[in-house]
LONUGU-687293 format. One line per field, with one value per atom (N, C-alpha, C): atom name; residue in three letters; x, y, z; residue number from 1. Coordinates in pm, 1 decimal. Last residue first. Layout:
N
name = CA/...
resn = ALA/...
east = X/...
north = Y/...
up = Z/...
resi = NUM/...
This chain:
106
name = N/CA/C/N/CA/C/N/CA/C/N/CA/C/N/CA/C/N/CA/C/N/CA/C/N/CA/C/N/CA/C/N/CA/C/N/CA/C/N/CA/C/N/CA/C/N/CA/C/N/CA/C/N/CA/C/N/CA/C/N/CA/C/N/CA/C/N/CA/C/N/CA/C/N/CA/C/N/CA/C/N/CA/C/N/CA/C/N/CA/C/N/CA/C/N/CA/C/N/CA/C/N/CA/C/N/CA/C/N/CA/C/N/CA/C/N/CA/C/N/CA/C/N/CA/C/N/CA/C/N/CA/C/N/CA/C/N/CA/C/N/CA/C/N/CA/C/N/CA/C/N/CA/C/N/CA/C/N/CA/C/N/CA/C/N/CA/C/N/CA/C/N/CA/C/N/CA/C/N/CA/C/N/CA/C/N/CA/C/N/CA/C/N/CA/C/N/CA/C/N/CA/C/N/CA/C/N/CA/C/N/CA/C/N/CA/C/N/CA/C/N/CA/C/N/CA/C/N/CA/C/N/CA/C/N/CA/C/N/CA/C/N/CA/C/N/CA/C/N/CA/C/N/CA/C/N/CA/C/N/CA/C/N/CA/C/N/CA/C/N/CA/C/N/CA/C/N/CA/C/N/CA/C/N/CA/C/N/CA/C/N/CA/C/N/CA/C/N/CA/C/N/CA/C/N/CA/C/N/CA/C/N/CA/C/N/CA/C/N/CA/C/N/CA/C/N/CA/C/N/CA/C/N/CA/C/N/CA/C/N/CA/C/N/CA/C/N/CA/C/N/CA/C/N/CA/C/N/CA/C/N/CA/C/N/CA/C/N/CA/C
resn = UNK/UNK/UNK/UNK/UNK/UNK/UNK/UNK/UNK/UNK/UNK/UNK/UNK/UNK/UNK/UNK/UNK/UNK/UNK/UNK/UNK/UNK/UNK/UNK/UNK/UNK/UNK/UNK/UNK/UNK/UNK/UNK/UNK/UNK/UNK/UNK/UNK/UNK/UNK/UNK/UNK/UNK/UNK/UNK/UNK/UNK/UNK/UNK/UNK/UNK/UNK/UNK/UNK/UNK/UNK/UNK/UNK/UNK/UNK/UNK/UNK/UNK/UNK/UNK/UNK/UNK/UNK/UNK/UNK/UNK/UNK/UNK/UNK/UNK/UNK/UNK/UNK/UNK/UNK/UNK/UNK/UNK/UNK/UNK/UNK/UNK/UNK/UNK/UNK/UNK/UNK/UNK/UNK/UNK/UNK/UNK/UNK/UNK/UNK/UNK/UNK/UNK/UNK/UNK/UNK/UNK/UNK/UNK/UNK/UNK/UNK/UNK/UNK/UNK/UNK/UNK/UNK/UNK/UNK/UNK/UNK/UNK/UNK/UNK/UNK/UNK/UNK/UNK/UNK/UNK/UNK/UNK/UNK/UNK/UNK/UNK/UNK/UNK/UNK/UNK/UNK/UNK/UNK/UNK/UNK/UNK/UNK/UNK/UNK/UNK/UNK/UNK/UNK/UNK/UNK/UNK/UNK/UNK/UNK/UNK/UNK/UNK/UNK/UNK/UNK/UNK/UNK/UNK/UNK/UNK/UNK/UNK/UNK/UNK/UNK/UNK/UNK/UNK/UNK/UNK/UNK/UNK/UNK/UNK/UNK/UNK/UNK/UNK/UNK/UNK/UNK/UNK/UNK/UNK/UNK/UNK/UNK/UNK/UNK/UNK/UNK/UNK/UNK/UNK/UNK/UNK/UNK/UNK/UNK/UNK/UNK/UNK/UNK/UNK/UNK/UNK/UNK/UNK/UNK/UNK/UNK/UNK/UNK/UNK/UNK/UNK/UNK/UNK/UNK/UNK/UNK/UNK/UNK/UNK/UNK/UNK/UNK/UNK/UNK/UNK/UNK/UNK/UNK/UNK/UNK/UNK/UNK/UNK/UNK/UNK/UNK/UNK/UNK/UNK/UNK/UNK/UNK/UNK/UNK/UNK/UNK/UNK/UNK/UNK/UNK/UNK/UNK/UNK/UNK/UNK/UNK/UNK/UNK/UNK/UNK/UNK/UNK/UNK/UNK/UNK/UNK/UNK/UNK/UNK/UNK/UNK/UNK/UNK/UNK/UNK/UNK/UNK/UNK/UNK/UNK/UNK/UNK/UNK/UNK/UNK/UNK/UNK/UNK/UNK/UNK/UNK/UNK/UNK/UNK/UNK/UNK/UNK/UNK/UNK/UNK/UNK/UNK/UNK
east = -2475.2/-2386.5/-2255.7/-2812.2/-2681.9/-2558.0/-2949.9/-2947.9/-2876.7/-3091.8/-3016.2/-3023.5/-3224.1/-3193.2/-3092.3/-3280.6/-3203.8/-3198.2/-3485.9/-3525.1/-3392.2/-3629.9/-3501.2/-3555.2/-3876.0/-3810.7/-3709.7/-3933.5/-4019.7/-3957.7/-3685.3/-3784.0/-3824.0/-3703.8/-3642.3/-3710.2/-3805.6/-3860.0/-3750.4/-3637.4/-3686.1/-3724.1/-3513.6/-3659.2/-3698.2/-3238.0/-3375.2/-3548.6/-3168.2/-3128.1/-3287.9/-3213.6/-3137.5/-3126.4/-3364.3/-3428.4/-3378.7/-3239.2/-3258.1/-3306.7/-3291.8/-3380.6/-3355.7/-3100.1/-3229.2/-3309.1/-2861.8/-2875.0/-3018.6/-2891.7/-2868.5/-2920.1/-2865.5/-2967.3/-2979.1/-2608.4/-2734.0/-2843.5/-2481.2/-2461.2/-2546.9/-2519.5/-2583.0/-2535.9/-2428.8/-2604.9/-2618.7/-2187.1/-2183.6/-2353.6/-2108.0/-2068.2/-2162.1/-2217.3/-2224.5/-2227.0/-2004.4/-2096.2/-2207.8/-1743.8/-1749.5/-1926.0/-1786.8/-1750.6/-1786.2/-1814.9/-1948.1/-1948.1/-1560.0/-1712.0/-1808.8/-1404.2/-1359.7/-1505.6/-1521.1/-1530.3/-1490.3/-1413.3/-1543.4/-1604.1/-1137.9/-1200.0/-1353.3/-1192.9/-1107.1/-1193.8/-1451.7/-1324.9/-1233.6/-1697.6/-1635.2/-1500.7/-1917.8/-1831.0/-1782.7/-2117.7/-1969.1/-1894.3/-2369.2/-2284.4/-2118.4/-2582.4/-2498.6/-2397.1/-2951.4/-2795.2/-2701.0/-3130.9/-3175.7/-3001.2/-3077.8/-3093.8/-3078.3/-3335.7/-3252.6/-3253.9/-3611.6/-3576.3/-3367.4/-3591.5/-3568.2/-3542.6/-3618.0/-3675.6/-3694.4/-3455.0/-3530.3/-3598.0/-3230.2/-3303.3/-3426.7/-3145.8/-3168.1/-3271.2/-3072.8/-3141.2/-3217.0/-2866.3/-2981.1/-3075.3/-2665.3/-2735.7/-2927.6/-2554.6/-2660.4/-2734.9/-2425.1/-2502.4/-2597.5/-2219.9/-2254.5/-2367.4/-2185.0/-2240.3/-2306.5/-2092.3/-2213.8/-2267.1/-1973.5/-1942.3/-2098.1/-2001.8/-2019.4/-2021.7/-2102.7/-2069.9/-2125.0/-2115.4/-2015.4/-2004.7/-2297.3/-2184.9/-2070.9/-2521.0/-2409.1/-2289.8/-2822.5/-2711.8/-2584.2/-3101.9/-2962.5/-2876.2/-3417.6/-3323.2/-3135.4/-3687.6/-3570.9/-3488.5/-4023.3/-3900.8/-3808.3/-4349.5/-4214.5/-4064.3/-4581.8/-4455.9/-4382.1/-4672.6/-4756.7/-4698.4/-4598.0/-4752.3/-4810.5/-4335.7/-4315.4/-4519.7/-4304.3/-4332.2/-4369.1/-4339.6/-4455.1/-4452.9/-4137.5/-4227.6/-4370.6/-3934.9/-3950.8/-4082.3/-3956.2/-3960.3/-4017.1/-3891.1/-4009.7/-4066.2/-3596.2/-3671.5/-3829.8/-3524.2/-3569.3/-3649.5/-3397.2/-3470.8/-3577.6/-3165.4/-3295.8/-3401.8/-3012.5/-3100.6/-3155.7/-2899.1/-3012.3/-3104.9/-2733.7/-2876.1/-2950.1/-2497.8/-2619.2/-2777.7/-2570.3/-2476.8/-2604.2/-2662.9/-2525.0/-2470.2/-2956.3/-2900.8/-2744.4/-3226.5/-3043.2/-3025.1/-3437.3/-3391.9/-3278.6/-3653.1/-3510.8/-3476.9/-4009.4/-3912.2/-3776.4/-4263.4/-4122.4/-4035.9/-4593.5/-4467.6/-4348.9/-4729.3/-4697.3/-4575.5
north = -5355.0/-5358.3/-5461.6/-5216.4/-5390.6/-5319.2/-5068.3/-5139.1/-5269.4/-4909.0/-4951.3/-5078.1/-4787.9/-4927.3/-4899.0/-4464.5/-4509.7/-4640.5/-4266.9/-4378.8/-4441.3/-3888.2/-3987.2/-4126.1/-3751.2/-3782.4/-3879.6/-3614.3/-3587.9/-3631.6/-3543.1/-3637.4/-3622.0/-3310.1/-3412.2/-3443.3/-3397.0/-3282.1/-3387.7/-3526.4/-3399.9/-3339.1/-3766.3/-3743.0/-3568.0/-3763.9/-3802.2/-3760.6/-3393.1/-3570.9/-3611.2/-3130.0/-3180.4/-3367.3/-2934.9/-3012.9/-3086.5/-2910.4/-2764.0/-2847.4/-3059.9/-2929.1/-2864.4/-3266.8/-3264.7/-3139.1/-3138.9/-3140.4/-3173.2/-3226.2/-3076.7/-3064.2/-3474.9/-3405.2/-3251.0/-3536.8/-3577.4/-3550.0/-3383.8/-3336.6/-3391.0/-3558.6/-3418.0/-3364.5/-3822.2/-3803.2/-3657.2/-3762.2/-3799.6/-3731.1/-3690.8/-3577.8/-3635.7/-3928.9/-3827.1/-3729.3/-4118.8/-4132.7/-4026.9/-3994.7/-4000.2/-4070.1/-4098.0/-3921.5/-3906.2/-4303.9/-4252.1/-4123.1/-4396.7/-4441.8/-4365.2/-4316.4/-4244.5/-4263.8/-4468.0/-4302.9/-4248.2/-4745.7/-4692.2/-4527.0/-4734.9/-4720.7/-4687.2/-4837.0/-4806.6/-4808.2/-4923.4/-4983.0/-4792.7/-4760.5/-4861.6/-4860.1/-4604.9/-4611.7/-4736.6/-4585.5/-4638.6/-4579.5/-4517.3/-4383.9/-4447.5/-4531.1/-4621.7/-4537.8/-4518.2/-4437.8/-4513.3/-4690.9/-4592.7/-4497.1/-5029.9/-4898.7/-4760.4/-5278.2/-5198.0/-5043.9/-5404.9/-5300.7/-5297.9/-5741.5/-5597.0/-5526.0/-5995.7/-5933.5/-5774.4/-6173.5/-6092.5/-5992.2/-6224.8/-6322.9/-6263.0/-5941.1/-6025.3/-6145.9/-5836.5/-5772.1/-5901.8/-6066.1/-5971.8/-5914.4/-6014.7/-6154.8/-6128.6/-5779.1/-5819.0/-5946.5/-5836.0/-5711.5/-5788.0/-6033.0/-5963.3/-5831.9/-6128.1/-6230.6/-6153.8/-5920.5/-6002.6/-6072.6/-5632.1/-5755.0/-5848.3/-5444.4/-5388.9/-5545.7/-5239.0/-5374.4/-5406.2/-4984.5/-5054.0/-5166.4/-4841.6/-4890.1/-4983.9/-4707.0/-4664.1/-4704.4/-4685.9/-4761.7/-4720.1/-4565.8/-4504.9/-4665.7/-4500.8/-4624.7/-4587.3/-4358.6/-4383.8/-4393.0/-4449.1/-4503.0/-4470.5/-4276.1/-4326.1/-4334.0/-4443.8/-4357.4/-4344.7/-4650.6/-4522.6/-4427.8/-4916.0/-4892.9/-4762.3/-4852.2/-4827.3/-4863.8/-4914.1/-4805.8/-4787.4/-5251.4/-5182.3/-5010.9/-5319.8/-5339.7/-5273.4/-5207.1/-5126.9/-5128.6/-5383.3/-5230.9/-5165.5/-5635.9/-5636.9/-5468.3/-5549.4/-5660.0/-5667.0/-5415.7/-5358.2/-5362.6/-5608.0/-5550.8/-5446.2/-5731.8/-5801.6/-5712.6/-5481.8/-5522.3/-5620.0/-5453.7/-5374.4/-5393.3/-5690.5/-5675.5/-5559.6/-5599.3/-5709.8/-5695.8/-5247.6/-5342.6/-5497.6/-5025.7/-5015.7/-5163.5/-4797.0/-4877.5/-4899.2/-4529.3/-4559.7/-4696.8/-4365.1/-4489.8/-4495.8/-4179.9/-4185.3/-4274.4/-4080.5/-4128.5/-4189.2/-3866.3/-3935.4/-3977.5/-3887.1/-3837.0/-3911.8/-3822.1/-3915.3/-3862.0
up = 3091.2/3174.1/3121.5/2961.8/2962.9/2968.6/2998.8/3089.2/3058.0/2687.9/2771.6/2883.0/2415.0/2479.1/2555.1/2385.0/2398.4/2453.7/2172.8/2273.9/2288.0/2125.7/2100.8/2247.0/2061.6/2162.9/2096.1/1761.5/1899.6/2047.4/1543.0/1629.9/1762.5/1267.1/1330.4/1466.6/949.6/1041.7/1195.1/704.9/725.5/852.3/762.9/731.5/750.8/912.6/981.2/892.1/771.5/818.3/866.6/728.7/649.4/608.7/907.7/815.5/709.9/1109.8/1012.1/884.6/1266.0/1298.8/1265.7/1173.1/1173.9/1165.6/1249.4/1086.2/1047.8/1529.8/1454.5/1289.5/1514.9/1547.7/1518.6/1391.7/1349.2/1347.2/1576.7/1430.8/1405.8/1812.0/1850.5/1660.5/1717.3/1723.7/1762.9/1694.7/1613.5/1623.4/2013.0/1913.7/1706.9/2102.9/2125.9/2047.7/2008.5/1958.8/1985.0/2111.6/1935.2/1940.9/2367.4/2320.7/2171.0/2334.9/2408.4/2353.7/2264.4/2195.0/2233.0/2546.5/2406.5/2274.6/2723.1/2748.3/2579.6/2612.0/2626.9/2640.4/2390.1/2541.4/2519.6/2079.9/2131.5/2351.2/1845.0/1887.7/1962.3/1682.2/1743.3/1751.0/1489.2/1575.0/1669.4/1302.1/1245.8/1371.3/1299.8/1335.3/1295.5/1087.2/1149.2/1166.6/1017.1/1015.4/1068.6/997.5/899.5/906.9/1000.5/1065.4/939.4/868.3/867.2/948.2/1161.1/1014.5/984.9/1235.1/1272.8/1166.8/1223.4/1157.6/1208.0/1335.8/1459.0/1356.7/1214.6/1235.4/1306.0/1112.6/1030.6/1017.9/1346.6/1259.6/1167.9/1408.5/1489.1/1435.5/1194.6/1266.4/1323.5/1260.3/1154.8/1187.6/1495.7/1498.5/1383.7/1611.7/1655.7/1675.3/1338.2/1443.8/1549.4/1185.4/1154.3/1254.1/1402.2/1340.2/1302.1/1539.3/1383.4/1310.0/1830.8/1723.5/1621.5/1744.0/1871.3/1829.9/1542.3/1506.1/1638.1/1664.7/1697.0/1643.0/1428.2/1481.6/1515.5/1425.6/1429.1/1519.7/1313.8/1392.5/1361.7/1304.6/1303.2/1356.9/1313.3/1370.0/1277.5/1367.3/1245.6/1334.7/1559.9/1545.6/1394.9/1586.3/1657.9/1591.5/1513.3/1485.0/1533.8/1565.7/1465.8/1411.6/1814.7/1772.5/1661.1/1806.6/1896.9/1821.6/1696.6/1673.6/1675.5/1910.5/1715.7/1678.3/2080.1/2124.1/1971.4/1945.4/2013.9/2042.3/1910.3/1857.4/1875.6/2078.2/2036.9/1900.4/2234.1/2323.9/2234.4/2077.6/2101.3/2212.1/2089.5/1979.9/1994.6/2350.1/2275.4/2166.5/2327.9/2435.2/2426.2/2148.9/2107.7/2207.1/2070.2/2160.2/2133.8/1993.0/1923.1/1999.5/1895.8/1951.4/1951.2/1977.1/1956.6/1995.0/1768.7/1844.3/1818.1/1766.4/1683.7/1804.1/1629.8/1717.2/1725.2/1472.2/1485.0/1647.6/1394.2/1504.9/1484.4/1094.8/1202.9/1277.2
resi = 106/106/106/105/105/105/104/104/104/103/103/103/102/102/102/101/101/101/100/100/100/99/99/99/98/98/98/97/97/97/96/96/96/95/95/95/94/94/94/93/93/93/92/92/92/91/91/91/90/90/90/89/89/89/88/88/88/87/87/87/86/86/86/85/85/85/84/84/84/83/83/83/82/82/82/81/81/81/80/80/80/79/79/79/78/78/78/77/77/77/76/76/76/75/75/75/74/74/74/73/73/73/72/72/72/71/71/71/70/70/70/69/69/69/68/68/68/67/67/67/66/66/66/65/65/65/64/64/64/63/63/63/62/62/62/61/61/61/60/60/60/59/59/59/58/58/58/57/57/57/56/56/56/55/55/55/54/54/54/53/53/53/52/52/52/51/51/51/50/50/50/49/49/49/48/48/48/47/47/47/46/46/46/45/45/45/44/44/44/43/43/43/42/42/42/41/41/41/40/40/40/39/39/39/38/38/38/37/37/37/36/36/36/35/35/35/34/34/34/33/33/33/32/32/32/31/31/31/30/30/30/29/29/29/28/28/28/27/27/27/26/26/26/25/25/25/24/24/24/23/23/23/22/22/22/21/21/21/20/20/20/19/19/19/18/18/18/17/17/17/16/16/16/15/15/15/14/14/14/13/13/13/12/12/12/11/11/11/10/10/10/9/9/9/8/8/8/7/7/7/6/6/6/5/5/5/4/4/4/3/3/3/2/2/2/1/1/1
């Protein structure tokens, strides 16, 4: 089965991917990388939790400081992730056909 590596990290991603997962995860093998931006229960597990969303398969544990500075550390975090993939280390062994980033919350 094809792999697909989903990024989330913000509440309006994760109800977006509430329904999004659903759908891949009948075509695809989903792994789910959590950026860590919000880390708080109310804010993140909640979500998961009530929305019967998988656990994330990585949690980059990033959060808190400027936005340009999160992007940089989450960046640097998923290109080692992905690296460590395509030498067959992370992500399930073979690493993923396209990466899916939730966006569009502002």
């Amino acid at each position: 089965m094809k792999k697909i590596c989903t990024v989330v990290g913000a509440r309006p991603q994760f109800i977006k991917l509430a329904v999004v997962s659903r759908v891949l995860r009948t075509h695809f093998q989903e792994v789910l990388i959590h950026t860590g931006q919000h880390y708080d229960h109310a804010m993140s597990a909640v979500f998961f939790e009530e929305m019967g969303i998988a656990p994330p398969d990585y949690n980059l544990g990033v959060s808190g400081g400027a936005h340009g500075q999160m992007t940089g550390r989450m960046l640097e975090k998923l290109e080692a992730l992905w690296g460590r993939a395509r030498r067959g280390k992370n992500c399930g062994g073979d690493p993923p056909v396209s990466p899916v980033k939730e966006g569009g919350s502002t």
